[in-house]
C-alpha positions as CSV (number, residue, x, y, z in Angstrom):
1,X,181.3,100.9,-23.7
2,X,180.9,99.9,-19.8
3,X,180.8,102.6,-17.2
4,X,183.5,101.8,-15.6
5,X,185.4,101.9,-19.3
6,X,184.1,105.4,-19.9
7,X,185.2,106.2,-16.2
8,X,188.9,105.2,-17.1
9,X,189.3,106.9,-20.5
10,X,187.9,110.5,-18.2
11,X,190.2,110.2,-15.5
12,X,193.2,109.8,-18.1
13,X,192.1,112.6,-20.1
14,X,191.9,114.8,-16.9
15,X,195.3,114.1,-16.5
16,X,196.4,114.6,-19.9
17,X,195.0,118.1,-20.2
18,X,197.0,120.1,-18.2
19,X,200.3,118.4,-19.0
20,X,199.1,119.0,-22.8
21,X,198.8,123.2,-21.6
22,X,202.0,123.7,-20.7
23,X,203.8,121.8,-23.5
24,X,204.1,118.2,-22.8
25,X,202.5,115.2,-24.1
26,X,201.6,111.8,-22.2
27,X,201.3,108.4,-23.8
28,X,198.4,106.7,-22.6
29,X,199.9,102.8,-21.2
30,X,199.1,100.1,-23.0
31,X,196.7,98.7,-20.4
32,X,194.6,101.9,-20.9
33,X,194.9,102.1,-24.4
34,X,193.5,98.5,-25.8
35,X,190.3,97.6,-26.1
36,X,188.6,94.5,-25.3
37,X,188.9,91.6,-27.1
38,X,185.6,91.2,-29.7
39,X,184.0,88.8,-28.0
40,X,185.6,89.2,-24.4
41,X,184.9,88.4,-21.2
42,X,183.8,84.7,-22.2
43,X,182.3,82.6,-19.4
44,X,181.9,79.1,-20.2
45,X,181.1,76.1,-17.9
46,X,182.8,73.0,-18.8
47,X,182.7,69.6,-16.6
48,X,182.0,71.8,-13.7
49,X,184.5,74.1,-14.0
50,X,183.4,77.6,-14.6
51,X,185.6,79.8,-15.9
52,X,185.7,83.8,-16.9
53,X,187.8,84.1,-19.7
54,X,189.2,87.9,-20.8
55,X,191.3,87.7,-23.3
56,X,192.2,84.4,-25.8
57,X,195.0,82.1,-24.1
58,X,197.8,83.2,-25.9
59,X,200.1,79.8,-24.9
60,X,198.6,76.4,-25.2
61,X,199.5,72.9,-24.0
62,X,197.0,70.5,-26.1
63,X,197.3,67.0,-25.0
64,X,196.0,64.1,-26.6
65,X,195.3,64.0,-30.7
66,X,191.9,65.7,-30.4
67,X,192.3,68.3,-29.0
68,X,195.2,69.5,-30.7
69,X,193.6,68.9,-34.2
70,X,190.8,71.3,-33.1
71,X,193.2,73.8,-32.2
72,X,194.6,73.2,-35.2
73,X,191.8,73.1,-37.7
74,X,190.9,76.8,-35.6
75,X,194.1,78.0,-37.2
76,X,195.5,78.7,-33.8
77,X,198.9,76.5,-34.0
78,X,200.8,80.2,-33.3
79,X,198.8,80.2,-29.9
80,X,200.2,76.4,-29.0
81,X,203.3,76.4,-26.9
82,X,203.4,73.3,-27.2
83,X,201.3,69.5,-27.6
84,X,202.0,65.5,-25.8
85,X,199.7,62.5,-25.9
86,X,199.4,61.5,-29.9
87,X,197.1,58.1,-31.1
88,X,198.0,59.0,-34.4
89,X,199.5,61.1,-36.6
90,X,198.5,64.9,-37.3
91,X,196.4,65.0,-40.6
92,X,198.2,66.0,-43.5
93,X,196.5,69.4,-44.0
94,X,198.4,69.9,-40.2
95,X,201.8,68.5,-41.1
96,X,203.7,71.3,-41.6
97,X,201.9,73.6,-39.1
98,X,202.0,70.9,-35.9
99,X,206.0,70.4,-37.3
100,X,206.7,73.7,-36.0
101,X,205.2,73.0,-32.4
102,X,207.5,71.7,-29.3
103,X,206.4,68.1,-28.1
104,X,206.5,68.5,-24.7
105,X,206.0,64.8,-24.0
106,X,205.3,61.8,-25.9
107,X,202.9,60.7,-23.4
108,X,201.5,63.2,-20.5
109,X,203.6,65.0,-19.2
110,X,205.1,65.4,-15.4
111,X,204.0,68.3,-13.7
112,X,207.0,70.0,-13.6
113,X,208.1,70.0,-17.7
114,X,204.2,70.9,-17.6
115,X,204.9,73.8,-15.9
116,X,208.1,74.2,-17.7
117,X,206.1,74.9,-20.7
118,X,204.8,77.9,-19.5
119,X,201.1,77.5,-20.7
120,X,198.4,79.3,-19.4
121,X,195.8,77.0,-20.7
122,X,195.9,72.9,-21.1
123,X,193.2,71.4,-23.2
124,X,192.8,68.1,-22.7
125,X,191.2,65.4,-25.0
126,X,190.8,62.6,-22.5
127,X,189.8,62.8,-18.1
128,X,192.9,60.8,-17.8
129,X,195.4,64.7,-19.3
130,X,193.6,65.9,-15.3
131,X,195.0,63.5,-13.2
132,X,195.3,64.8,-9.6
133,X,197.4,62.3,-8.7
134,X,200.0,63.1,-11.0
135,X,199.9,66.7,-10.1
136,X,197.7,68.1,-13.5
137,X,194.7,68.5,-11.6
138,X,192.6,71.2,-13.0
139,X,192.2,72.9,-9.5
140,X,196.1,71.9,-9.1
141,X,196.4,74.0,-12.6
142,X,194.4,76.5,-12.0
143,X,196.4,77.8,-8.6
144,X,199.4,77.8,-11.0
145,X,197.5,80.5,-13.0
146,X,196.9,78.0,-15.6
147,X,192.9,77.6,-16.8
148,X,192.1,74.5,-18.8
149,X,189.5,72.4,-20.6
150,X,188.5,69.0,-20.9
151,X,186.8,67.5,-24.0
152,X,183.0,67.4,-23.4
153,X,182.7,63.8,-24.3
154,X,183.8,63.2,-20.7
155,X,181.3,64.7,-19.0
156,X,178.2,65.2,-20.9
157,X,175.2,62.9,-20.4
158,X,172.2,61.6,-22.8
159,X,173.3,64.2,-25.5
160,X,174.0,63.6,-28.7
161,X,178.1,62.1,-29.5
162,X,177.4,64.5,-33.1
163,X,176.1,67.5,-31.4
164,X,179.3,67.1,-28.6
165,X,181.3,67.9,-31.3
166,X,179.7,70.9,-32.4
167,X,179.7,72.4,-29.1
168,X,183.3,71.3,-28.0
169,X,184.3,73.2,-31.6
170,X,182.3,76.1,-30.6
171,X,183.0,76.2,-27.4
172,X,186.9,76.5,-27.8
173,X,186.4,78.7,-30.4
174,X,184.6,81.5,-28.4
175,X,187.4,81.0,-25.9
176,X,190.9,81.5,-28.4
177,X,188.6,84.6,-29.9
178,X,187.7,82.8,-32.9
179,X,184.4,81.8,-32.9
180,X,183.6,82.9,-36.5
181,X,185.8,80.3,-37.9
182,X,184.6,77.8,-35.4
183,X,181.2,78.2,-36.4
184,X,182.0,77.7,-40.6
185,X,183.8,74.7,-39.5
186,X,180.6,73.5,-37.4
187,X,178.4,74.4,-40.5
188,X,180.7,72.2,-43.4
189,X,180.6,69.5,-40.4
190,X,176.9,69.4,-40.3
191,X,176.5,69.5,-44.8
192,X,178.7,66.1,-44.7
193,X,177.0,64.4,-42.2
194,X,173.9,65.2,-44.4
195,X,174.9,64.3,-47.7
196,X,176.0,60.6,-45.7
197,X,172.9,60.8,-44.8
198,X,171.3,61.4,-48.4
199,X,173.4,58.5,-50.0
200,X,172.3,55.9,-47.4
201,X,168.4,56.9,-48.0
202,X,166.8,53.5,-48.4
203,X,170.0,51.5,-47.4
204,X,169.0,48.4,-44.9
205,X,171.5,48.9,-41.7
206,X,174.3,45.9,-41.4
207,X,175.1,44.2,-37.9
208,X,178.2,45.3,-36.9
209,X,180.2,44.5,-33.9
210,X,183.7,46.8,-33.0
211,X,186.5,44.9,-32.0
212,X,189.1,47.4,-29.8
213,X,191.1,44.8,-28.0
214,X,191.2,41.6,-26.3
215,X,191.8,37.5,-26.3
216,X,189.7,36.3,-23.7
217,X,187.2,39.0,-23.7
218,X,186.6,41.5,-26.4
219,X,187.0,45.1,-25.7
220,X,184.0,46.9,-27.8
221,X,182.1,49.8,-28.2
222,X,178.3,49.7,-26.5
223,X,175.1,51.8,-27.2
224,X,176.3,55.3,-25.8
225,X,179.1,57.3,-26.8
226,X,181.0,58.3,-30.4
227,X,181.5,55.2,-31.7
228,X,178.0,53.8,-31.8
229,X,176.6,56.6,-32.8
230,X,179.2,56.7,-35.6
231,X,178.2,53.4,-37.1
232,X,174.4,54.2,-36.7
233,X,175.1,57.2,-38.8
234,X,177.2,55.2,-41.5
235,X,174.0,52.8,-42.0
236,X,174.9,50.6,-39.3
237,X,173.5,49.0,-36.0
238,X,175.7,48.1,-33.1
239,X,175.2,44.8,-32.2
240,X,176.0,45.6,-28.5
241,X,173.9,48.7,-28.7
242,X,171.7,47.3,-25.4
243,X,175.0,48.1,-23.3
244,X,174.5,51.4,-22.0
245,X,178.3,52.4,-21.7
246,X,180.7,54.0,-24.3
247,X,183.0,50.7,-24.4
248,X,181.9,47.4,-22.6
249,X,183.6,43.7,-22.5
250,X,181.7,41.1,-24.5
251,X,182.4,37.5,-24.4
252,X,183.1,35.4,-27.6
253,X,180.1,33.6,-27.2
254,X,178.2,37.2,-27.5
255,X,179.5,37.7,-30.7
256,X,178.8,34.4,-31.9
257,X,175.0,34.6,-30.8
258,X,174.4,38.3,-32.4
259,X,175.9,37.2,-35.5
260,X,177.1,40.7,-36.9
261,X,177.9,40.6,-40.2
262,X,180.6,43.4,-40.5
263,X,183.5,43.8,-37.9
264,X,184.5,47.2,-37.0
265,X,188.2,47.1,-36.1
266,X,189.6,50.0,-34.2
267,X,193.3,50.9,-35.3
268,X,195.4,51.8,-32.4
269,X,198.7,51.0,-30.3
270,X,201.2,48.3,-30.9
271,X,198.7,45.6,-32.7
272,X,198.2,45.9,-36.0
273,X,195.0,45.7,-38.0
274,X,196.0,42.3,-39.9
275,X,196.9,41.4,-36.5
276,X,193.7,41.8,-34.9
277,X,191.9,40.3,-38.3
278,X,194.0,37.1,-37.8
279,X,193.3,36.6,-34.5
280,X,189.6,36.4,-35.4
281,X,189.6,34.8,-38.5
282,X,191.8,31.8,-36.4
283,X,189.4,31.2,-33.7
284,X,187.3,28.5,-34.2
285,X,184.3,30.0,-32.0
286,X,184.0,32.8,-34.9
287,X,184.1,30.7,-37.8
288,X,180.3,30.8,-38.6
289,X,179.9,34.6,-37.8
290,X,179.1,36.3,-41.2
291,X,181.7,38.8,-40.8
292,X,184.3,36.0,-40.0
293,X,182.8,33.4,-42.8
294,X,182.7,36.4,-45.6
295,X,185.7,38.1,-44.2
296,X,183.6,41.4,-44.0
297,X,186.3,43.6,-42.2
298,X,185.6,47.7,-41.4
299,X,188.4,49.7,-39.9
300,X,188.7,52.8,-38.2
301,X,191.9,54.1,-36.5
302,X,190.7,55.4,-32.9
303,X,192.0,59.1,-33.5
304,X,188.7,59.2,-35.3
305,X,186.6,57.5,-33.0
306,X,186.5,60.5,-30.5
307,X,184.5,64.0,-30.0
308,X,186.8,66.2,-33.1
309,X,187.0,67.3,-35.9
310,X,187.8,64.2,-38.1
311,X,184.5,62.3,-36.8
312,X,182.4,63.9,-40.0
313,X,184.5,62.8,-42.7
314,X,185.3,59.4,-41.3
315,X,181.3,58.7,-40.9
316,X,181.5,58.8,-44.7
317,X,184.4,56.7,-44.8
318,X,182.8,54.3,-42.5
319,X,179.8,54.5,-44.7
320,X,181.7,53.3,-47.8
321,X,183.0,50.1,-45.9
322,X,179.9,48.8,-44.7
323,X,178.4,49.6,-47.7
324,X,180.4,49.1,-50.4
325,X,177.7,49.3,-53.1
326,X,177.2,53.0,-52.2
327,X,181.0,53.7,-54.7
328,X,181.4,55.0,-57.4
């Protein structure tokens, strides 16, 4: 107990006495009567914003899919007022729980039904859920009384996509009080990424090259971030792995010349998967690629493809495609 603690419970039991003496009783207020949180004050630095947390945020606004499947997988839907920004749906082990949660927007939200909301925390999945100029600023935020995280995949640097997900799980855990739980989830995370590990002892890698988006370019995943370290990790090597950025443009003729011979297509928006495979099985430029010639086709919708909590499981999914051999 803190000094200044013991200090407090003195001065109210001074008082108490001599009302106690001559016949009356005082209830202590509410303030003076709860203790701290377990766990409480938390300080955490995240992106550059430091921030003193001391007490769990008891109403938040989680925008994007990440970051409201980690609030989610925490068990804290009763401490989400409500959620905006979804790739994908929820997982089904959320369904009913994220059913019961106000969508506040089904993109980001304006500033003002933000602030309708009445959150006092906004954890964000992607930089863009901080946009100054749209008024959700995290300084902008934070003089509304309103603190806030932003998934660490945005502002880490040379660390490990794997390990960013054990920290960004640990991390919000220690701040909504439940840092127990956060740290079983981090230890199950860890045993599957090891037994993928274990069944792809002795497995030669496959080339693979992702395919996000794009006609006259290709939109694709380079050597740092999530998604290459995803498909190292499922027995793969990233045929664009040189690129030092998360995502990169690549030209047709790239692909052509590092011959891959598995295409990783990521599942998102308005275009469909077969869409995407048609468009690369009908150009003529592809037609000798392996993956085009043998139709060699991996998927992965991009609500996995990010820094939470489905990333472990879908490296062994991912596994299973590019090696196929490894089912039983």
């Amino acid at each position: 107990m803190s000094w200044r603690t013991r200090t407090q419970m003195a001065l109210i039991a001074a008082v108490a006495l001599p009302l106690t003496a001559c016949g009356m009783t005082t209830t202590p207020t509410p303030d003076a009567r709860a203790a701290p949180a377990a766990g409480f004050p938390y300080t955490v630095e995240n992106c550059g914003v430091r921030t003193t947390f001391t007490k769990p945020p008891a109403r938040a606004l989680a925008m994007n899919q990440h970051a409201t499947e980690v609030l989610l997988e925490l068990g804290l839907a009763k401490s989400i007022t409500g959620t905006a920004y979804l790739d994908d749906k929820v997982l089904p082990k959320y369904a009913a729980e994220y059913g019961r949660i106000p969508v506040v927007a089904k993109e980001y939200p304006a500033k003002e039904k933000l602030l309708a909301a009445n959150p006092d925390f906004v954890y964000g999945g992607y930089a863009s859920a901080f946009d100054p100029k749209q008024g959700r600023g995290r300084e902008d935020l934070k003089k509304s009384g309103i603190e806030s995280r932003l998934n660490i995949e945005y502002c880490t640097k040379g660390s490990s996509a794997i390990d960013d997900i054990y920290r960004e799980v640990a991390e919000t855990g220690r701040t909504f009080g439940v840092g127990a739980r956060a740290d079983t989830w981090v230890a199950d995370a860890k045993k599957t990424i090891a037994d993928t590990e274990k069944q792809l002892k002795g497995v030669k890698p496959v080339s693979v090259f992702a395919y996000d988006s794009g006609d006259k370019t290709a939109s694709t995943a380079g050597g740092k971030g999530i998604a290459n370290e995803m498909i190292t990790r499922a027995g793969g090597k990233n045929v664009m792995a040189d690129v030092p950025k998360s995502f990169t443009d690549a030209s047709w003729e790239q692909v052509v010349t590092r011959n891959p011979e598995v295409i990783m297509i990521i599942d998102y928006g308005s275009t469909t998967v077969e869409q995407k495979k048609k468009r690369l099985l009908d150009d003529p430029v592809l037609k000798d690629v392996p993956a085009i010639r043998n139709k060699r086709f991996a998927v992965m919708p991009l609500s996995e493809l990010v820094v939470g909590v489905r990333a472990p499981a879908a490296i062994e999914r991912l596994a299973l495609q590019l090696h196929p051999e490894l089912k039983k």
